[in-house]
Backbone as CSV, one residue per row, in Angstrom:
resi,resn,N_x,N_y,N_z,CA_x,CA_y,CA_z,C_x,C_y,C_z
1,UNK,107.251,88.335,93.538,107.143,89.591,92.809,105.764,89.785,92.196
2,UNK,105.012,88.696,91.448,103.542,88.488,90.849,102.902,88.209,91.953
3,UNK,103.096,88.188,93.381,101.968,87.948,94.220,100.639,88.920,94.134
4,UNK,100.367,88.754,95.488,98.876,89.795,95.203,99.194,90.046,96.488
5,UNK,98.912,91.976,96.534,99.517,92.763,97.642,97.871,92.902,98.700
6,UNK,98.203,93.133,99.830,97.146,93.106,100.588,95.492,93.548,99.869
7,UNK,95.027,93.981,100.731,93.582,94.622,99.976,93.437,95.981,100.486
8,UNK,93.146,96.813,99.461,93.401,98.564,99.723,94.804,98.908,99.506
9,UNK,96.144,97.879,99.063,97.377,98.250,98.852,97.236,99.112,97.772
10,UNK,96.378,99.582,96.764,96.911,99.609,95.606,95.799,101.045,95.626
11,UNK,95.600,101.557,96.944,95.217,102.791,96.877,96.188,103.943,96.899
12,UNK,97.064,103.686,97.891,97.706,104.686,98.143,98.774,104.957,96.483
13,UNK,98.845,103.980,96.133,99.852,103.721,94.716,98.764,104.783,93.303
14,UNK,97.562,104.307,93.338,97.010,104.808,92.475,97.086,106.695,92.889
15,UNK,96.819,106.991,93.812,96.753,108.530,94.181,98.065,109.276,94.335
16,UNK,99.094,108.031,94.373,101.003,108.717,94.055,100.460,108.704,92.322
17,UNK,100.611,107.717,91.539,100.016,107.918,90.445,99.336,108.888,89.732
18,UNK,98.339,109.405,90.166,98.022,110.619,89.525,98.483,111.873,90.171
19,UNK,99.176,111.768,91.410,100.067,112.754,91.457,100.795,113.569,90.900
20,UNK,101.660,112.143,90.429,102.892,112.009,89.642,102.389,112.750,88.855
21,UNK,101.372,112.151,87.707,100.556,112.554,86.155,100.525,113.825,86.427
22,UNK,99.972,114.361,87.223,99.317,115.809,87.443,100.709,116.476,87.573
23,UNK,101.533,115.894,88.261,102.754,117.106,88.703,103.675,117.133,87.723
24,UNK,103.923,116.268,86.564,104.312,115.717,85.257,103.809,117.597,84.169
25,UNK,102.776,116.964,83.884,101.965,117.750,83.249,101.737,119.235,83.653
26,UNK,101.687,119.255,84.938,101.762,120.825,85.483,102.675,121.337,85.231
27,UNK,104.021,120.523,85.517,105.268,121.640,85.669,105.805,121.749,83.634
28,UNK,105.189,120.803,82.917,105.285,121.041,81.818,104.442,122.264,81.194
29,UNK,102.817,122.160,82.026,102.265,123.828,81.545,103.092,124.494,81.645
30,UNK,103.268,125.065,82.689,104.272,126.455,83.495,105.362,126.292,82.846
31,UNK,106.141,125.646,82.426,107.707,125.842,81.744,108.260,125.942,80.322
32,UNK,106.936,124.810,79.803,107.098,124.660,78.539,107.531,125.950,77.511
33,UNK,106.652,127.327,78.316,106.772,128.733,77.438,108.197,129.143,77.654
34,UNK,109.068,128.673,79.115,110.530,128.640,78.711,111.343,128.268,78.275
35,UNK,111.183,126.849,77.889,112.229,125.693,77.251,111.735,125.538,75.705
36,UNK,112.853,124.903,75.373,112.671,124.408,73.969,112.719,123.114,73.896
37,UNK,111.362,122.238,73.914,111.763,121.089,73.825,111.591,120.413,72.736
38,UNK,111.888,120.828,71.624,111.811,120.337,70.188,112.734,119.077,70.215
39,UNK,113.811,119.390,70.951,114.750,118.328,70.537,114.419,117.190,71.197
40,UNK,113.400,116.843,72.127,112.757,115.967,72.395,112.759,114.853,71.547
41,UNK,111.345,115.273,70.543,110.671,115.064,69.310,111.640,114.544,68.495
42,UNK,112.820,115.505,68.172,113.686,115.003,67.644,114.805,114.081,67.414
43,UNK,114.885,113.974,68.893,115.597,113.287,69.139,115.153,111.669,69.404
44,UNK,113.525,111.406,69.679,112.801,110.422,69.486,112.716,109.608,68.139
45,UNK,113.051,110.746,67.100,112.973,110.272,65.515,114.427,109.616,65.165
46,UNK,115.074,110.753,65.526,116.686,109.986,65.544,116.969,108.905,66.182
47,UNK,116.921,108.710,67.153,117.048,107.379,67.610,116.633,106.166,67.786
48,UNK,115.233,106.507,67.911,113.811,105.608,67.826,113.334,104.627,66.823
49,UNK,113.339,106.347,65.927,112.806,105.746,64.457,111.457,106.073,64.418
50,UNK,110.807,106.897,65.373,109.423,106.818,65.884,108.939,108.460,64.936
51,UNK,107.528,108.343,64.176,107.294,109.461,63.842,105.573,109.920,64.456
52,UNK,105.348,110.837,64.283,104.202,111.349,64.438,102.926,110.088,63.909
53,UNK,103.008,109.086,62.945,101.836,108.052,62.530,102.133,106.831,63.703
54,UNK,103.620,106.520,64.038,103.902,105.561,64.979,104.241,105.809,66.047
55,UNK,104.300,106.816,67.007,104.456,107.095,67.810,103.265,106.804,68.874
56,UNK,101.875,107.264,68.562,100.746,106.913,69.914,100.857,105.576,69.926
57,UNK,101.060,104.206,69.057,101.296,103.045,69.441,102.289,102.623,70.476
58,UNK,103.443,103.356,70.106,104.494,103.275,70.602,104.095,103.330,72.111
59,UNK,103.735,104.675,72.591,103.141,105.110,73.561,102.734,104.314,74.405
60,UNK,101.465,103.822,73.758,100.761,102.950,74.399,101.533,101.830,74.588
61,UNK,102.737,100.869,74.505,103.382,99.805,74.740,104.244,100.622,76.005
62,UNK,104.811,101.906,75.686,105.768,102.476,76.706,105.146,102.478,78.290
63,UNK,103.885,103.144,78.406,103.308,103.615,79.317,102.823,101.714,80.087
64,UNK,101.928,100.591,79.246,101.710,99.503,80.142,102.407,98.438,79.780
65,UNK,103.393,98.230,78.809,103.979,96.899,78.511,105.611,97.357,78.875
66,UNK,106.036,98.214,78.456,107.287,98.444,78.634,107.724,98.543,80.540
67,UNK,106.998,99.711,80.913,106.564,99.811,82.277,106.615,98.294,83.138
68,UNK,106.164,97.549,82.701,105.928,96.520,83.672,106.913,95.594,83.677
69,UNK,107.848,95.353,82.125,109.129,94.804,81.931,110.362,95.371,82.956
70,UNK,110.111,97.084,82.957,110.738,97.598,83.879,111.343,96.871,85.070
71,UNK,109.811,97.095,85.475,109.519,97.011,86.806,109.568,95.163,87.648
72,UNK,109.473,94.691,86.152,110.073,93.026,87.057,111.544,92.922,87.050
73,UNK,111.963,93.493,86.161,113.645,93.701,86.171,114.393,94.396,87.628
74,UNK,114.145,95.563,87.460,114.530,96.943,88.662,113.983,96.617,89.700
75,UNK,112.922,96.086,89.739,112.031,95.703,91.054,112.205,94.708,91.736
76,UNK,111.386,94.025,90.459,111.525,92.123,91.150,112.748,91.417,91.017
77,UNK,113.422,91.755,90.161,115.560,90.859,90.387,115.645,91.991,90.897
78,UNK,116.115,93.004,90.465,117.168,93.797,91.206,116.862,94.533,92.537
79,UNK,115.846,94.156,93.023,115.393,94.870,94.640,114.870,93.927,95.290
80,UNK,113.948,93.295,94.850,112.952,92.442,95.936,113.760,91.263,96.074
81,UNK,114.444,90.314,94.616,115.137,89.109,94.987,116.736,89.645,96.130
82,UNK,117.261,90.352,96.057,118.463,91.209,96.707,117.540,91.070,98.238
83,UNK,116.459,91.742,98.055,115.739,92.534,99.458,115.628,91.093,100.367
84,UNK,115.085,89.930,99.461,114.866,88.753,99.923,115.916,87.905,100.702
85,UNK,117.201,88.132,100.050,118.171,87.791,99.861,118.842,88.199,101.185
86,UNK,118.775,89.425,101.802,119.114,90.079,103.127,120.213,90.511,102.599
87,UNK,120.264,90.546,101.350,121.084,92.175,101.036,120.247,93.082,100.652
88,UNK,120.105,93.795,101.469,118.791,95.098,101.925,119.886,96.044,101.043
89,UNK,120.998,96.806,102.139,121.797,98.200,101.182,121.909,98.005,100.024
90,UNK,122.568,96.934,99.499,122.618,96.672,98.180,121.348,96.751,97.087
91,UNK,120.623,96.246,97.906,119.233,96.118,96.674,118.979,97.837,96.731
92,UNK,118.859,98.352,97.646,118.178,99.701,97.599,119.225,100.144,96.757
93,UNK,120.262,100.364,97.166,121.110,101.518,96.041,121.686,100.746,94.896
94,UNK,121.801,99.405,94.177,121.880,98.811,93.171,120.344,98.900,92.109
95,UNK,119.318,98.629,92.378,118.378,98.867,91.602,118.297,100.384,91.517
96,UNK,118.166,101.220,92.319,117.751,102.951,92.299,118.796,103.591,91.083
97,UNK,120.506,103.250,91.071,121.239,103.293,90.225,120.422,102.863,88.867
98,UNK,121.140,101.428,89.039,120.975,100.531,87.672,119.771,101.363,87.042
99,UNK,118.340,101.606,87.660,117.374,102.290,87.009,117.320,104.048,86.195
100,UNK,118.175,104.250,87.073,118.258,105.662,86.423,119.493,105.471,85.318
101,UNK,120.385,104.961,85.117,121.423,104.869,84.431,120.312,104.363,83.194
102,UNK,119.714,103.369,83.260,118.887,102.751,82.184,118.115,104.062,81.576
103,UNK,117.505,105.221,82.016,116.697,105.534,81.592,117.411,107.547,81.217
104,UNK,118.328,107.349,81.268,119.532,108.237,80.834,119.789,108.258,80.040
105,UNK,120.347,106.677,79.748,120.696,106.404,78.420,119.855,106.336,77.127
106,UNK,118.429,106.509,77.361,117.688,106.457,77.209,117.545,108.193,76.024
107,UNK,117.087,108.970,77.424,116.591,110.168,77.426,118.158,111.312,77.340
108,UNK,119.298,110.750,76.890,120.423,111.474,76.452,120.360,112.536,75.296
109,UNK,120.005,113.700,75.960,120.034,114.761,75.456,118.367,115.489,75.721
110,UNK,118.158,115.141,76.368,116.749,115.608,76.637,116.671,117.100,77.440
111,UNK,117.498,116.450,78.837,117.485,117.463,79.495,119.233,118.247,79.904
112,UNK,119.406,119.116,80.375,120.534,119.277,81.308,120.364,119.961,82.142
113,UNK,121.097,120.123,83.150,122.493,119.113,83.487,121.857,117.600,83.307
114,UNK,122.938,116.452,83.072,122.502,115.145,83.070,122.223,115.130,84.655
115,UNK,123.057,115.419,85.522,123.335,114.821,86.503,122.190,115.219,87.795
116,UNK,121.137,115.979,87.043,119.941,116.294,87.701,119.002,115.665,87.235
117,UNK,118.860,115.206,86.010,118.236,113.812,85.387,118.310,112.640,86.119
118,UNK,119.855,112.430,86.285,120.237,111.017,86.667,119.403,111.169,88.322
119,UNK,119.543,112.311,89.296,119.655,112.106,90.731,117.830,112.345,90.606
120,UNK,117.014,112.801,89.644,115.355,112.366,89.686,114.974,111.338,89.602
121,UNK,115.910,110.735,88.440,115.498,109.453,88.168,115.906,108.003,89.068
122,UNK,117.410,108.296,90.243,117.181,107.323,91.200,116.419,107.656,92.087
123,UNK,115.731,109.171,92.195,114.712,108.832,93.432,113.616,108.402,93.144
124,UNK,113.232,108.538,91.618,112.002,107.645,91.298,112.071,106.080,91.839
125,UNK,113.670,105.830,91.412,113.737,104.501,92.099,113.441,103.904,93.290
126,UNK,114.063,104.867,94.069,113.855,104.840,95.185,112.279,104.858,96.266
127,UNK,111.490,105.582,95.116,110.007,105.563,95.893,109.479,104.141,95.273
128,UNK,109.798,103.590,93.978,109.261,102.238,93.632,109.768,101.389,94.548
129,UNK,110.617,101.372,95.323,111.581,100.206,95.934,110.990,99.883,96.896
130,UNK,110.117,101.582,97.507,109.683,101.620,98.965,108.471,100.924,98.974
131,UNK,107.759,101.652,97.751,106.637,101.104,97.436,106.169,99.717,97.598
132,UNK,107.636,98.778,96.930,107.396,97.508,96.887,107.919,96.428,97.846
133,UNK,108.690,97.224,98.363,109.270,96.565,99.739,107.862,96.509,100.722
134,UNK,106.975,97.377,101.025,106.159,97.292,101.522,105.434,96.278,101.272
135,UNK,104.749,95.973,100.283,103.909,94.925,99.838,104.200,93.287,99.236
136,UNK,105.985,93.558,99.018,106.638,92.638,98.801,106.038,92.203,97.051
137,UNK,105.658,93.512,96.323,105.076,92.747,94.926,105.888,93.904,94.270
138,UNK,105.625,93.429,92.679,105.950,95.056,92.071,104.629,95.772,91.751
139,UNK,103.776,95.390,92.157,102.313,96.027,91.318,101.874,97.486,92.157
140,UNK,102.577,97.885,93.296,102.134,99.304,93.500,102.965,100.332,92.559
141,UNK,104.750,99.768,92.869,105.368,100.640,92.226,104.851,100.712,90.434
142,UNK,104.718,99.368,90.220,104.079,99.632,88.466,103.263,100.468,88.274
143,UNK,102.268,100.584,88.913,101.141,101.382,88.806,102.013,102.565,88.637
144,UNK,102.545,103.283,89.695,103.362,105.059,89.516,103.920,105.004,88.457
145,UNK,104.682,104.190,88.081,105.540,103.915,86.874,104.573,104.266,85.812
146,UNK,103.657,103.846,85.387,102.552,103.719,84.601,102.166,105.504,84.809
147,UNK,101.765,105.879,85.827,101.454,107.371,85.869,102.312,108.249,85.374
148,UNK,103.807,108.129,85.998,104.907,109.142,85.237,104.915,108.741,83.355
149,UNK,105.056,107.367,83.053,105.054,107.276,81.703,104.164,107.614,80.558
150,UNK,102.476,107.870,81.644,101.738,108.076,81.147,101.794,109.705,80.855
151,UNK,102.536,110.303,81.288,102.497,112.026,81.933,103.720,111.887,80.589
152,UNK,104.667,111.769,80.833,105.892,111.780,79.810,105.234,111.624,78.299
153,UNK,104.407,110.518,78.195,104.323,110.762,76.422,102.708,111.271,76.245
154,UNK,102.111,111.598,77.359,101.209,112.633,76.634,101.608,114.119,76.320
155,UNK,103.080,114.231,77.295,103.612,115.470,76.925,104.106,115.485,75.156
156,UNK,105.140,113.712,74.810,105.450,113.629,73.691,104.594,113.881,72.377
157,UNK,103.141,113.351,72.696,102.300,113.554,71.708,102.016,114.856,71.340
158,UNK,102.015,115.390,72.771,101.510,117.103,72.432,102.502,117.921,71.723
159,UNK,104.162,117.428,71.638,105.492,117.800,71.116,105.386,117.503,69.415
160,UNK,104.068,116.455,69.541,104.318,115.715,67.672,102.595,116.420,67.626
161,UNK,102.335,117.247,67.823,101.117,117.733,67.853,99.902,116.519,67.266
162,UNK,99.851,115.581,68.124,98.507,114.606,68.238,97.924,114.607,69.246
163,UNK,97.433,115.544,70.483,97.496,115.152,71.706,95.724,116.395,71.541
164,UNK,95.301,115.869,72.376,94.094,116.238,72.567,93.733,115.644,73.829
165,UNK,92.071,115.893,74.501,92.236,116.087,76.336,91.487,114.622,76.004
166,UNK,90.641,114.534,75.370,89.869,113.046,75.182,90.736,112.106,75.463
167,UNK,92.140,112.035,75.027,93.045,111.021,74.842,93.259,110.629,76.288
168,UNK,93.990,112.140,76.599,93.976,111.872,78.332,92.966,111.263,78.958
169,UNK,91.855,111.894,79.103,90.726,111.430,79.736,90.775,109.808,79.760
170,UNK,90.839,109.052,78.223,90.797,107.455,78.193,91.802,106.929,78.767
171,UNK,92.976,107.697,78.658,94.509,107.125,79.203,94.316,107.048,80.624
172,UNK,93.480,108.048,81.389,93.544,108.284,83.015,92.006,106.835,83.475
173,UNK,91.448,107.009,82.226,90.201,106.180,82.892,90.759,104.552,82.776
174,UNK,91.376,104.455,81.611,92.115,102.917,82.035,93.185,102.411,83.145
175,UNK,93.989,103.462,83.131,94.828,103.551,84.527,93.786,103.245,85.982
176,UNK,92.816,103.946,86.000,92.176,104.149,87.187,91.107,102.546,87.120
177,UNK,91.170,102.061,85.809,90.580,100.640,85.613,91.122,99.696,86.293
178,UNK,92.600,100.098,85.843,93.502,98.938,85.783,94.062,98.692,87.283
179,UNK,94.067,99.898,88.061,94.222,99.932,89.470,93.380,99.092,89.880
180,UNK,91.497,99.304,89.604,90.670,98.966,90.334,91.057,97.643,90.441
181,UNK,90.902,97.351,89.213,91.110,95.480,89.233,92.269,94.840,90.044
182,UNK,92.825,95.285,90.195,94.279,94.620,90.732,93.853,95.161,92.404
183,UNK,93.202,96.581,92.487,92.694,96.100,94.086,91.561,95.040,94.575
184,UNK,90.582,94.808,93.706,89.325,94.279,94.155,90.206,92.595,93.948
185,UNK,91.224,92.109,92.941,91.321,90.861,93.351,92.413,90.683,94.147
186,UNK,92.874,91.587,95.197,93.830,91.042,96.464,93.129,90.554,97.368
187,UNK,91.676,90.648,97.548,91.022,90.066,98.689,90.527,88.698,98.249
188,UNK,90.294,87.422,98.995,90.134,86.062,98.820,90.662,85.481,97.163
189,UNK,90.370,84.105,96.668,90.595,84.079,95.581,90.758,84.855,94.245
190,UNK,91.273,84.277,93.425,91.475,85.003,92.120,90.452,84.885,91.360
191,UNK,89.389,86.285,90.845,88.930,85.443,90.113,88.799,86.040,88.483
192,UNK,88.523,85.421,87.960,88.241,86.050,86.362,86.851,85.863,85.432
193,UNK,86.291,86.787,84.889,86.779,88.312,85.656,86.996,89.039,86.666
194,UNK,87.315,89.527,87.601,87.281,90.030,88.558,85.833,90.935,89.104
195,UNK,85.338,90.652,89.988,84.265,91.181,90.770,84.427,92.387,90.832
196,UNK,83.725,93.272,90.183,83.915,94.417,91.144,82.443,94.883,91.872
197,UNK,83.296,95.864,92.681,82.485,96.309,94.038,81.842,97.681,93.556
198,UNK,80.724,97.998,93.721,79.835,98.939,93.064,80.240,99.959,94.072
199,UNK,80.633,99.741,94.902,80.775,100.987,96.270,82.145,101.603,95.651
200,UNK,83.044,100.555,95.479,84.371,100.838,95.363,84.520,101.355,94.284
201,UNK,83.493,100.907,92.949,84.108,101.672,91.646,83.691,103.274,91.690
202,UNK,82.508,103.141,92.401,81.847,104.558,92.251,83.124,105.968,93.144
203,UNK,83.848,105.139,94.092,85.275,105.693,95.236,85.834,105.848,93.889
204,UNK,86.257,105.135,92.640,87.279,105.277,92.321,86.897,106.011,90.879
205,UNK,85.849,106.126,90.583,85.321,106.946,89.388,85.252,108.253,89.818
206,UNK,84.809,108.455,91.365,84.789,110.152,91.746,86.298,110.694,91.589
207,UNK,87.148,109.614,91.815,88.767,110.495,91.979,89.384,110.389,90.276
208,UNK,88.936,109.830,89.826,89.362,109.860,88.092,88.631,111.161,87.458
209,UNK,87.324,111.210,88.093,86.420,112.709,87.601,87.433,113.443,88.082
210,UNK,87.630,113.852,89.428,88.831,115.167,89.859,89.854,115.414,89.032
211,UNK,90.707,114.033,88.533,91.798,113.933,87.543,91.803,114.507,86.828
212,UNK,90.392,113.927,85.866,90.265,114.713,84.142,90.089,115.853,84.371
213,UNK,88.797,116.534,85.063,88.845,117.832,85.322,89.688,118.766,85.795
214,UNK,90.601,118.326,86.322,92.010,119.013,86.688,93.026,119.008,85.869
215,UNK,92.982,117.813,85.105,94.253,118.077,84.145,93.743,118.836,83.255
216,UNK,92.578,118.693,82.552,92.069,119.171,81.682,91.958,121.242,81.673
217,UNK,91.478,121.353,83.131,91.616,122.785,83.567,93.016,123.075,83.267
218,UNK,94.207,122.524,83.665,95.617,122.756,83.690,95.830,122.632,82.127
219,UNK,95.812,121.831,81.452,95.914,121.981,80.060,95.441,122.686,78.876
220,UNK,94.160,123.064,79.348,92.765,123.521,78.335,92.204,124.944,79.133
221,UNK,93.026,126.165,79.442,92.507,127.099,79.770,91.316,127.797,79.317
């Protein structure tokens, strides 16, 4: 599950990633002027305990520490050890479940119908599964994971009015960090710090520029 996925695996993951972010955040521009999502917010305080001073911490554990607990759970036991195991059906539709049920229970009362919640949230599963079945690690699907969570509570912040584009900008440039590194050390040894490739960061700084400037256009008319 902690292996190290080929070299260039962790491209295609980073660009589902800001997909995700971007398509997160977009469909929140465009809708937000129809919905009421106060009870969000509110419902974060009620249950959480989380307020507007503790909440961007929070955040920040949700989006790369929580995320990755996820993802050795749902991923690495409940899909890849199953997948390993040559119970293939099972792992696919036991983790894709188990994951959305987890994150329901979670987000109960957020949206409705539940049951259009629940059937987004196993296909999220379902693209992490694919993700990682491919590479046999969890570190592509983490990465997306990391993009949607990152998209979800910059929406939250903007709900507890702390949210500003700078924030994004640092949130998208560490993501697009944190990718790099985990691609540049799948090729030969491990090393620390990790090498990076001046060709490759400059590939991966032009597509983080598109990011900010796009979300930022989408957010900041």
């Amino acid at each position: 599950s902690f292996g190290r996925p080929e070299q260039g695996a962790m491209r295609l993951p980073l660009l589902l990633g800001g997909g995700v972010f971007l398509l997160l955040l977009g469909g929140y521009t465009l809708l937000s002027p129809r919905l009421d999502l106060s009870a969000i917010s509110g419902n974060l305080q009620a249950k959480e305990g989380f307020t507007a001073a503790t909440f961007p911490l929070a955040a920040l554990y949700i989006t790369f520490g929580n995320s990755l607990l996820e993802e050795l759970f749902f991923r690495g036991f409940a899909f890849l050890a199953l997948y390993r195991s040559g119970y293939k059906k099972l792992a696919w539709t036991f983790s894709a479940i188990a994951f959305a049920l987890y994150h329901v229970s979670i987000m109960d009362g957020w949206f409705h119908p539940a049951v259009l919640l629940t059937s987004g949230l196993a296909c999220a599963g379902l693209l992490f599964n694919a993700l990682d079945a491919k590479s046999q690690t969890i570190w592509p699907g983490w990465l997306v994971h990391m993009g949607a969570n990152l998209a979800i509570n910059t929406i939250a912040l903007h709900l507890w009015g702390i949210f500003d584009e700078r924030r994004v900008s640092c949130a998208l440039c560490l993501l697009a960090l944190v990718s790099h590194l985990a691609d540049e050390t799948t090729s030969g040894s491990m090393r620390f710090p990790p090498r990076l490739n001046c060709k490759s960061a400059l590939q991966g700084g032009s597509l983080m520029t598109f990011w900010t400037v796009l979300t930022v256009f989408l957010l900041f008319p």
